[in-house]
ZADO-1210 file (C-alpha; in nm, 4 decimals, padded with zeros to 6 digits):
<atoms>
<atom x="01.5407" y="00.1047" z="00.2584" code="UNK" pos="1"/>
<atom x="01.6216" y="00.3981" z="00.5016" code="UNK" pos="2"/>
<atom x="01.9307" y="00.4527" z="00.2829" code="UNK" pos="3"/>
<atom x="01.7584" y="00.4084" z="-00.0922" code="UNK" pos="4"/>
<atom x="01.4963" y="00.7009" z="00.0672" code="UNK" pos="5"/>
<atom x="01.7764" y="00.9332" z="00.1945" code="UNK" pos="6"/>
<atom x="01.9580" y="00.8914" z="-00.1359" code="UNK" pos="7"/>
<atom x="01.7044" y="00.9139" z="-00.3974" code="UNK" pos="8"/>
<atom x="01.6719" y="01.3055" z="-00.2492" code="UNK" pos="9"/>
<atom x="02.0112" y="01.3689" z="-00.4025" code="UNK" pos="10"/>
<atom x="02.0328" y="01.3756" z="-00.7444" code="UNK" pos="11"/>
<atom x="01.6281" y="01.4927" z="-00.7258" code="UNK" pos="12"/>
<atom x="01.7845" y="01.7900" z="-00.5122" code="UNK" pos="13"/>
<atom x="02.0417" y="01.8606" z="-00.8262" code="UNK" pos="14"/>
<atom x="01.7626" y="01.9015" z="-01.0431" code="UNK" pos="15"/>
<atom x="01.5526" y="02.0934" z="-00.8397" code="UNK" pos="16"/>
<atom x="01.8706" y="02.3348" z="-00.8416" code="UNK" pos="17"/>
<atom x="01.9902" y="02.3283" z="-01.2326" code="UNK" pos="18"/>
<atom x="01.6442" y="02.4066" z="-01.3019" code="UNK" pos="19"/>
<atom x="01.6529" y="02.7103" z="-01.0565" code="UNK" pos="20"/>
<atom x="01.9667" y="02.8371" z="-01.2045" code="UNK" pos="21"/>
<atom x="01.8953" y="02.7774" z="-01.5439" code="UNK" pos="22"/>
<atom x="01.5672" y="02.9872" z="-01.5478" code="UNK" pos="23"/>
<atom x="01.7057" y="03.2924" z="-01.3894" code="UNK" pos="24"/>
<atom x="01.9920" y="03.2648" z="-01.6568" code="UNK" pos="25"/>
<atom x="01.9412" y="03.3993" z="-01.9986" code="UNK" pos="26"/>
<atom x="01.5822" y="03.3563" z="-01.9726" code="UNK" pos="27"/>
<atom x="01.4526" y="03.5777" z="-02.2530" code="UNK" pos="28"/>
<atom x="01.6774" y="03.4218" z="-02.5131" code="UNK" pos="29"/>
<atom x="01.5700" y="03.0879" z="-02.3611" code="UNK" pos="30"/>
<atom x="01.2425" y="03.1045" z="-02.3446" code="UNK" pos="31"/>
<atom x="01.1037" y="02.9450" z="-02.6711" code="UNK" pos="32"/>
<atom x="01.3475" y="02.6535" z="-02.6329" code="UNK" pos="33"/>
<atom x="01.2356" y="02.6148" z="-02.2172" code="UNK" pos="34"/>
<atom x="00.8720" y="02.6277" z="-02.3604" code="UNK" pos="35"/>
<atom x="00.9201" y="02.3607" z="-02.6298" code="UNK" pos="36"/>
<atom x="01.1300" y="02.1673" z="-02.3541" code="UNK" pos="37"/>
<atom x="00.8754" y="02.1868" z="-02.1033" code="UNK" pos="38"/>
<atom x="00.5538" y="02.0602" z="-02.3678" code="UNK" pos="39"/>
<atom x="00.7770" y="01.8024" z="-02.4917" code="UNK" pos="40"/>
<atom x="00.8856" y="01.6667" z="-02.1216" code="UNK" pos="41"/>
<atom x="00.5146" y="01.7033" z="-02.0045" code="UNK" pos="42"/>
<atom x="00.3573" y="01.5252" z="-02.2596" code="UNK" pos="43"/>
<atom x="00.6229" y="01.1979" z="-02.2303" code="UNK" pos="44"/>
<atom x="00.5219" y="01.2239" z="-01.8457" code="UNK" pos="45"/>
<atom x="00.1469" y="01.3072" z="-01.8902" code="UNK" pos="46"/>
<atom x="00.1608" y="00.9727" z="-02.1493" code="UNK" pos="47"/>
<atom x="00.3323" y="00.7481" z="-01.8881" code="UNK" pos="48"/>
<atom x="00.1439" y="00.8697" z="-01.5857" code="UNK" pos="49"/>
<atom x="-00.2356" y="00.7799" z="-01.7386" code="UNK" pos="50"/>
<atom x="-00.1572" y="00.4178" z="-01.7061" code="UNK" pos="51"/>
<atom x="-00.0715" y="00.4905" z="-01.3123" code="UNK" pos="52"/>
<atom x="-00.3086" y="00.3914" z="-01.0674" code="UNK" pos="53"/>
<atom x="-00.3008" y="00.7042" z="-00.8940" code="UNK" pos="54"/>
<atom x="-00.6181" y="00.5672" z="-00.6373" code="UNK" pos="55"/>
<atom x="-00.6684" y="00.2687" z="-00.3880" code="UNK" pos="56"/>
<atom x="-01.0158" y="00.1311" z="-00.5684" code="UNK" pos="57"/>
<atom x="-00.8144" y="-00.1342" z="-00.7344" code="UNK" pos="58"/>
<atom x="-00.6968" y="-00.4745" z="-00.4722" code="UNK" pos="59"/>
<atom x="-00.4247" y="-00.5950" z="-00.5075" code="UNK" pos="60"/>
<atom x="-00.1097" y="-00.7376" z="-00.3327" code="UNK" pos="61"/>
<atom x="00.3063" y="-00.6712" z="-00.4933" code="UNK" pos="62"/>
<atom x="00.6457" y="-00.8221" z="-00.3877" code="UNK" pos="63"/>
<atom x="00.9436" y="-00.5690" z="-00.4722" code="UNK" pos="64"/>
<atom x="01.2901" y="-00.7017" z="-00.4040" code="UNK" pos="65"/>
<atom x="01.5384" y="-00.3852" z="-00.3593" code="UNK" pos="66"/>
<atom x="01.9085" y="-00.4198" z="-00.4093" code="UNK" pos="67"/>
<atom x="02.2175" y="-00.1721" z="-00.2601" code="UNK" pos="68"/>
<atom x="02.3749" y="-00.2149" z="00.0985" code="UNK" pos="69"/>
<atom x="02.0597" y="-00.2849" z="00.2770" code="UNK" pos="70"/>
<atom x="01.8742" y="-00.5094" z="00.0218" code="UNK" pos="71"/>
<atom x="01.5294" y="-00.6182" z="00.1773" code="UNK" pos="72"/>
<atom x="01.1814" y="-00.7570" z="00.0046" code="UNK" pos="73"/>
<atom x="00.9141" y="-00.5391" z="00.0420" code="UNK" pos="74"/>
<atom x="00.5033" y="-00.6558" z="00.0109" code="UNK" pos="75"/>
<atom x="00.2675" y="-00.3779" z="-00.0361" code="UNK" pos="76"/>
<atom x="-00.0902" y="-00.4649" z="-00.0599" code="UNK" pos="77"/>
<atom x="-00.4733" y="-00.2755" z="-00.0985" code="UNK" pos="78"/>
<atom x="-00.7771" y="-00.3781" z="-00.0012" code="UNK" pos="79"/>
<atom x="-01.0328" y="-00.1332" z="-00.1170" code="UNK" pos="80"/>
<atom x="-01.3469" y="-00.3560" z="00.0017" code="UNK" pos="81"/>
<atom x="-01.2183" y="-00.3819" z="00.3881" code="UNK" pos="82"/>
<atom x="-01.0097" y="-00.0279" z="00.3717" code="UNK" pos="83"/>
<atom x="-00.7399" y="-00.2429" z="00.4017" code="UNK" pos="84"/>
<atom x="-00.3592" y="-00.1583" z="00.3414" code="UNK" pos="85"/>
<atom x="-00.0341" y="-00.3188" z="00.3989" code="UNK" pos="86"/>
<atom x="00.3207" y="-00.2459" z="00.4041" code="UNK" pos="87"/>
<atom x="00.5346" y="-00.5599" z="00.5120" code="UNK" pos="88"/>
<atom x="00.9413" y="-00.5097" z="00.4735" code="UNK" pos="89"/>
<atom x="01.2093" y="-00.7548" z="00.5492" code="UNK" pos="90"/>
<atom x="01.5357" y="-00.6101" z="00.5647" code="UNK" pos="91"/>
<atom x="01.8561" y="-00.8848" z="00.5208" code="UNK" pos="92"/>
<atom x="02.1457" y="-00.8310" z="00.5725" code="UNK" pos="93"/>
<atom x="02.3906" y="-00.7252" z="00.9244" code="UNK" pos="94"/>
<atom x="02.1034" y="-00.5152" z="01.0436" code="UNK" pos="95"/>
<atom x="01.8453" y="-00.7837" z="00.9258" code="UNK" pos="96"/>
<atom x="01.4494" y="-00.6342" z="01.0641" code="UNK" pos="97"/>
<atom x="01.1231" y="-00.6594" z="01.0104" code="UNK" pos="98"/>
<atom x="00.8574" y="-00.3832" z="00.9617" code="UNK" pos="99"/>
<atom x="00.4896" y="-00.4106" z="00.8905" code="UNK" pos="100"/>
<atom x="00.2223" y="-00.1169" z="00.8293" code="UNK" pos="101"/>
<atom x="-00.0914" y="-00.2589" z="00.8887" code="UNK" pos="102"/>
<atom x="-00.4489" y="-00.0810" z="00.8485" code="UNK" pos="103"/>
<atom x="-00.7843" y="-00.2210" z="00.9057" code="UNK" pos="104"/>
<atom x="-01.1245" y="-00.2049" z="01.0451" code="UNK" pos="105"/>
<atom x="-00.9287" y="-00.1522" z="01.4071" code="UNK" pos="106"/>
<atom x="-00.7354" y="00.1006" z="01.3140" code="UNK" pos="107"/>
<atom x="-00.3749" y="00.1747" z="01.1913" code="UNK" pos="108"/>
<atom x="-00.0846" y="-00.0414" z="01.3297" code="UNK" pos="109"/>
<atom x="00.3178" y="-00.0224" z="01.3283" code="UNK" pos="110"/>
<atom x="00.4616" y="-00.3518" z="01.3865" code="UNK" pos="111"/>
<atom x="00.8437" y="-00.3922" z="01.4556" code="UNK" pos="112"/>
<atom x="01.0957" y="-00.7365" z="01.4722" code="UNK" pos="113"/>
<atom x="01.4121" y="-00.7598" z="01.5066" code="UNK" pos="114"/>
<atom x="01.6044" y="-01.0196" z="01.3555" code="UNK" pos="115"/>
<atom x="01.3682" y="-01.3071" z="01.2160" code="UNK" pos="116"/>
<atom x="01.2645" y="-01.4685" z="01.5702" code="UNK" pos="117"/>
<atom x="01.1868" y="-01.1760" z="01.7946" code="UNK" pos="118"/>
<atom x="00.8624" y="-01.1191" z="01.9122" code="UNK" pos="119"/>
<atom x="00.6520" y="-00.8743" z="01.7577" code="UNK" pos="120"/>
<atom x="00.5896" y="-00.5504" z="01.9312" code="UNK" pos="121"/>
<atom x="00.3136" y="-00.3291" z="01.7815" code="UNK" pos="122"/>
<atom x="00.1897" y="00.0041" z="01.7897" code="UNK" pos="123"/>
<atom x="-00.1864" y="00.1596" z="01.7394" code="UNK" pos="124"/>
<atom x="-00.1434" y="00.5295" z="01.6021" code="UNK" pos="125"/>
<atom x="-00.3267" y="00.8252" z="01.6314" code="UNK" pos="126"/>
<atom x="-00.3939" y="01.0355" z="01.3282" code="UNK" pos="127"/>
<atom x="-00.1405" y="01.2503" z="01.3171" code="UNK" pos="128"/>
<atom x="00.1614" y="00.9289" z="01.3754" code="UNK" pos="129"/>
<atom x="-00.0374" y="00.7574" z="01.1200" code="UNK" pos="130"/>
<atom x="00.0258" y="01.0132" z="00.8718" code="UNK" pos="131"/>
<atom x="00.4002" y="01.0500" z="00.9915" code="UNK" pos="132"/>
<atom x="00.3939" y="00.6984" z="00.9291" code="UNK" pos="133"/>
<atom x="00.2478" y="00.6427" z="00.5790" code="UNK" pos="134"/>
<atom x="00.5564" y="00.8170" z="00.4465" code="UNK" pos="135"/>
<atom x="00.7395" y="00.4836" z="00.4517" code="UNK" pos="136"/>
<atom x="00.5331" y="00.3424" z="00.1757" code="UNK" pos="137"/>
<atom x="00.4504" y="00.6300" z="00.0032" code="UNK" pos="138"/>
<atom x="00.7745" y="00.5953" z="-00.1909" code="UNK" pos="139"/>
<atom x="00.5495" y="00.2861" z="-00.3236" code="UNK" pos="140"/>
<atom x="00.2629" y="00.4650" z="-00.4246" code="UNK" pos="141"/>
<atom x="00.1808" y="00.5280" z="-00.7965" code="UNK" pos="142"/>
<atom x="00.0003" y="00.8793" z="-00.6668" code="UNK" pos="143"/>
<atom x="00.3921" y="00.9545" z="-00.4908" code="UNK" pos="144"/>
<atom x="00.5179" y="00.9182" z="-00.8417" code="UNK" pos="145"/>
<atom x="00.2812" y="01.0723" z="-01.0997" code="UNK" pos="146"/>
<atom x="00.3166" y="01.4489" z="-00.7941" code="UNK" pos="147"/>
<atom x="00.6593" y="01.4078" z="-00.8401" code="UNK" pos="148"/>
<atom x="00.6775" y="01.3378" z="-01.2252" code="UNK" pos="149"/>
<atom x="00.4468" y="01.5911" z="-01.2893" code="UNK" pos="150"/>
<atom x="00.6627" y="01.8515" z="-01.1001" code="UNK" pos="151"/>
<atom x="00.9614" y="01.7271" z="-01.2879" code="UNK" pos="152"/>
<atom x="00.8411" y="01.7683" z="-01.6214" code="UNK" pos="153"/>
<atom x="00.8253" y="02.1515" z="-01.5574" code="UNK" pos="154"/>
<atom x="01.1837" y="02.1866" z="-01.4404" code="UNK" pos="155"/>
<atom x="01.3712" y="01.9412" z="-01.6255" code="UNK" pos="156"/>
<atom x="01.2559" y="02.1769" z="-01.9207" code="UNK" pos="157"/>
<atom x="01.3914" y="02.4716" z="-01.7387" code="UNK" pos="158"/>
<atom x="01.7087" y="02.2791" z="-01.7058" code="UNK" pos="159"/>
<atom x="01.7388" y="02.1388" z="-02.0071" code="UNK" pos="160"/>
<atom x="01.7210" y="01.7941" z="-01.9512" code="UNK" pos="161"/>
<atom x="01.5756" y="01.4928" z="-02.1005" code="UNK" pos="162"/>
<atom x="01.2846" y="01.3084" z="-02.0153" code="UNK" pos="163"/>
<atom x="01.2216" y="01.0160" z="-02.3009" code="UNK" pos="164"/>
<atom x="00.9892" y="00.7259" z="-02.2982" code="UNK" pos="165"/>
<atom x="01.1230" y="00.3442" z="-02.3339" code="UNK" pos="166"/>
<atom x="01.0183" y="-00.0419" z="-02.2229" code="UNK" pos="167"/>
<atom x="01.1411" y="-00.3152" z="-02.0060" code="UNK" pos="168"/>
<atom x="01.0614" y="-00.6526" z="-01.9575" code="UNK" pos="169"/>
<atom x="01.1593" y="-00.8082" z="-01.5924" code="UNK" pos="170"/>
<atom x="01.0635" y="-01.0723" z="-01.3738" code="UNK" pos="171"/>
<atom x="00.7886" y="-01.1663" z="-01.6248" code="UNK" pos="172"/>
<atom x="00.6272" y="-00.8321" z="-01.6588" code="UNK" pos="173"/>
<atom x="00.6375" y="-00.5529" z="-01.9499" code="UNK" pos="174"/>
<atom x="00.6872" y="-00.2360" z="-01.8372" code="UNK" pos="175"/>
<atom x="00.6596" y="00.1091" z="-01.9637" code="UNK" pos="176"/>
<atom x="00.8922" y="00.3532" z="-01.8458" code="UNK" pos="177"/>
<atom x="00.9867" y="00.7231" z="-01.8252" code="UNK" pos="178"/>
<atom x="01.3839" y="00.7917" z="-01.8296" code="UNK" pos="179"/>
<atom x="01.4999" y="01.1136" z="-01.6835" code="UNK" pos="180"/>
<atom x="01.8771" y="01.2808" z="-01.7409" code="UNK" pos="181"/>
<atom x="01.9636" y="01.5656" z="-01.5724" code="UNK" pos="182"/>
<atom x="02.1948" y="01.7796" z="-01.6812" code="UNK" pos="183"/>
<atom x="02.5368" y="01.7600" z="-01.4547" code="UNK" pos="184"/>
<atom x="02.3851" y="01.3921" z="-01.2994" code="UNK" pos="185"/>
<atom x="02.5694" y="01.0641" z="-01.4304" code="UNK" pos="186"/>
<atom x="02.3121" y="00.8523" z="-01.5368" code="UNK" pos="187"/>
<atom x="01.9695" y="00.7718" z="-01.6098" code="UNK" pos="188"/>
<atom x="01.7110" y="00.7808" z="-01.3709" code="UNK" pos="189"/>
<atom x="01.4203" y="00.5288" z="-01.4851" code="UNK" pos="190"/>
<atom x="01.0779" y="00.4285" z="-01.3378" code="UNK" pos="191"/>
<atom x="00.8585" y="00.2027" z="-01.4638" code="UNK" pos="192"/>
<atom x="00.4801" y="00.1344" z="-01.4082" code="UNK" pos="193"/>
<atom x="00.3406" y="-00.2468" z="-01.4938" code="UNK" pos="194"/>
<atom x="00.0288" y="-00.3134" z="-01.7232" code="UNK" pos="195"/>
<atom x="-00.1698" y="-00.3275" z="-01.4204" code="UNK" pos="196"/>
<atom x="-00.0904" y="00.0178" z="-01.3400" code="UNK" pos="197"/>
<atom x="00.1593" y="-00.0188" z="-01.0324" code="UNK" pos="198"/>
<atom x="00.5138" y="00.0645" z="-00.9902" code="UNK" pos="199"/>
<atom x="00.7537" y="-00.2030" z="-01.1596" code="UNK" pos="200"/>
<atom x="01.0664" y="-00.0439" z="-01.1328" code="UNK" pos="201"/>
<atom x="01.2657" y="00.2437" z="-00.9695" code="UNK" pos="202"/>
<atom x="01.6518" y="00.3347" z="-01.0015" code="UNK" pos="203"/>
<atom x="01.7958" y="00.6718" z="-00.9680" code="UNK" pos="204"/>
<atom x="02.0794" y="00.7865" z="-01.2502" code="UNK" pos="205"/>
<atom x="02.4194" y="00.6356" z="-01.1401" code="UNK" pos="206"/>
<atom x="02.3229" y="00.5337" z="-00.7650" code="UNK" pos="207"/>
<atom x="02.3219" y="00.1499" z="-00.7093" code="UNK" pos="208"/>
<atom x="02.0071" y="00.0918" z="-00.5485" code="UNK" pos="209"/>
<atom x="01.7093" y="00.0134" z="-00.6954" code="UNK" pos="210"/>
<atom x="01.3381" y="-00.2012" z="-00.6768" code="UNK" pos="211"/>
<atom x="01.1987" y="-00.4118" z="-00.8849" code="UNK" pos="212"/>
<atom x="00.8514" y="-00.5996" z="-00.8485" code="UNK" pos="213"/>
<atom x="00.8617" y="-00.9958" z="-00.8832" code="UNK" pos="214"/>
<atom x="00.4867" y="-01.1153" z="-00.7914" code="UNK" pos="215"/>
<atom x="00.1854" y="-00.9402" z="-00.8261" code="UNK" pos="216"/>
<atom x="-00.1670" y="-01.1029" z="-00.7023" code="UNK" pos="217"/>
<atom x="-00.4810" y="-00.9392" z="-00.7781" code="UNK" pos="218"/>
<atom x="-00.6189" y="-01.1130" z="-00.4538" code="UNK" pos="219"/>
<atom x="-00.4580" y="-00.9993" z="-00.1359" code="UNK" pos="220"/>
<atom x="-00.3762" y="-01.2541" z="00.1143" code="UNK" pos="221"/>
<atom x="-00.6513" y="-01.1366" z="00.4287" code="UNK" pos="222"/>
<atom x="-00.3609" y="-01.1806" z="00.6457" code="UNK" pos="223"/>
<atom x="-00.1455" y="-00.9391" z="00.5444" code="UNK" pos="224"/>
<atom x="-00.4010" y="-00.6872" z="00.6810" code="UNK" pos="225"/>
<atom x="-00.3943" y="-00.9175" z="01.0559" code="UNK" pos="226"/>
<atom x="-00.1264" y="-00.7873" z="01.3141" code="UNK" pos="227"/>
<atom x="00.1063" y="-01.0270" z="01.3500" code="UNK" pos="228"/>
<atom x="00.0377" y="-01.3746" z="01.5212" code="UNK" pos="229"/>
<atom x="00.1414" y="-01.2989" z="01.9356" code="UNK" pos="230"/>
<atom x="00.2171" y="-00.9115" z="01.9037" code="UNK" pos="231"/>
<atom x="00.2181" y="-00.6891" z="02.1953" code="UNK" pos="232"/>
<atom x="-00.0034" y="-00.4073" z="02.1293" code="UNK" pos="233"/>
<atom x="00.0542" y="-00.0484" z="02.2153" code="UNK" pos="234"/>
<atom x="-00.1151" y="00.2764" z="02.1555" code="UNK" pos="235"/>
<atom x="00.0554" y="00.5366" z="02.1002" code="UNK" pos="236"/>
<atom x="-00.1075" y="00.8838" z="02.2689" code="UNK" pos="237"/>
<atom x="00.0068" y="01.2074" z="02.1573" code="UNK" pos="238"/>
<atom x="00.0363" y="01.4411" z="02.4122" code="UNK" pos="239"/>
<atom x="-00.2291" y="01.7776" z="02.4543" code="UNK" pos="240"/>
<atom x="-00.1198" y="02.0940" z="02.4804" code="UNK" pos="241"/>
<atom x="-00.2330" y="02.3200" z="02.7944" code="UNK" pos="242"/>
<atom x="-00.4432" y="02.5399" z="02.7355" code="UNK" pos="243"/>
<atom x="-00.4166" y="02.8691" z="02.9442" code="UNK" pos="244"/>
</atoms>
């Protein structure tokens, strides 16, 4: 998953730039086309991003299987009654791990395994590691998706790309989906959102990786939001600075 995260950046990178070039090239010739580009781009996005959960009052718990050189299943899973939130991965594989994100009424945990009969060792974070932290599975989030989308639909106008709508059916569910092409990217990059309003699918224009969801419950399992059975637990203190 470390590799899917540092690669996605790319070809969002080469967008980001096009766009920059493209508006500082031309522009007053360009302008009614950018505009028209821009309206057309934003509504497509504004349409697919409605049926986003973009908020946490919702429980529910989703298995996403990801594919590339370090394929690994992911659970991610909300509890809105207990505060509850979990981020379980499983990586397979040579460098085969185990990672869980755990927060409940205790606090906020990191929980680490290596290989699939290690003990666990966990962490209790502070605020400020917590929110290092939650980056992990913000790449999960529908509110990660619908910022990002909604900053995209401004410059892929500028650039003159495409953004079009389409559907998918995978693993059981239908999807909707937004398909992005940037200009000078091979490819299509496509993410999809379920009828329950989650992420269903993510790939990025010609890179192989991607996720998929293949189980959705409406009623997380309470022990996904339990450290794990015989962890060590550490806190983690973040050091003060002297004051003079």
């Amino acid at each position: 998953m470390v590799h899917f995260r540092s690669r996605i950046g790319i070809p969002l990178a080469i967008i980001v730039t096009v766009g920059a070039l493209a508006s500082g090239c031309s522009v007053v010739s360009k302008v009614k086309q950018d505009v028209h580009n821009i309206e057309g781009n934003k509504a497509t996005i504004d349409s697919f991003t409605q049926n986003l959960n973009s908020n946490k009052s919702t429980p529910f718990e989703a298995t996403y299987t990801t594919t590339g050189s370090s394929p690994a299943t992911v659970v991610y899973a909300v509890d809105p009654s207990s505060g509850g939130l979990a981020f379980h991965e499983t990586q397979t594989g040579a460098d085969a791990s185990n990672l869980q994100v755990i927060v409940n009424s205790s606090g906020e945990y990191v929980c680490n395994r290596s290989g699939s009969a290690g003990a666990w060792s966990c962490q209790k974070l502070g605020t400020a590691d917590a929110a290092t932290e939650n980056k992990i599975f913000d790449f999960y989030t529908p509110s990660h998706w619908i910022s990002f989308l909604k900053g995209v639909s401004l410059v892929a106008g500028l650039a003159g790309d495409k953004v079009t709508s389409s559907t998918m059916s995978l693993n059981g569910f239908d999807m909707n989906c937004v398909d992005l092409v940037a200009h000078g990217v091979p490819g299509t990059s496509t993410i999809c959102s379920t009828s329950q309003g989650i992420l269903g699918y993510v790939k990025v224009a010609s890179d192989s990786t991607s996720f998929q969801i293949t189980n959705y419950s409406s009623s997380p399992s309470a022990s996904l939001f339990q450290l794990p059975p015989g962890a060590t637990v550490t806190t983690v203190t973040t050091p003060t600075t002297p004051t003079t």
